[in-house]
C-alpha positions, 0 to 999 in steps of 0.5 A: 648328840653322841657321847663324846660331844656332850661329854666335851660340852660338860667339860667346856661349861665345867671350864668356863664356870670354873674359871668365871667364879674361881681364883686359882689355885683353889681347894676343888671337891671332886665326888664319886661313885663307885661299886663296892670295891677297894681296887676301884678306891685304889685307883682312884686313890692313885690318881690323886697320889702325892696331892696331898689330898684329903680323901673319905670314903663312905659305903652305900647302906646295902654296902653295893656302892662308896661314895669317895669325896675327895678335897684337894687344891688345884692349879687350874680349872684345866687340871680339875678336869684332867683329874675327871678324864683319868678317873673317867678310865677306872670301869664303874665309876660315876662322877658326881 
């Protein structure tokens, strides 16, 4: 299976979990992963500009990684993943 189909099946099982055990709109934490750099927390930042999003960061112990968590209220189960398919595009970044 390539990269492109088990990243859409995710996303479809994310969807239907998603919309079987939420009423919407709903606070959704996403959580990420990205190396040690405040361009890469920027942009993810960005993304979520202007969503009133409560945002923490926090560094790895060796200080290499942060870990971003991000609590913020979504429409729908289709705008959580549109979220995760913008960050998706910042380099480095692991979706938790």
């Amino acid at each position: 299976m390539s990269a492109d189909k088990k990243t859409e099946a995710f996303y479809e099982r994310l969807r239907e979990q998603l919309e079987g055990d939420t009423q919407w709109p709903s606070p959704y934490l996403y959580k990420f992963i990205v190396p040690a750099s405040n361009e890469k927390i920027a942009e993810i930042e960005a993304i979520f500009d202007g969503s009133n999003a409560e945002i923490n960061t926090r560094d790895s112990s060796k200080g290499t990684y942060t870990s971003v968590s991000i609590k913020v209220t979504m429409a729908s189960p289709d705008a959580v993943i549109e979220k995760y398919l913008q960050v998706s595009e910042v380099e480095g970044v692991i979706s938790l």
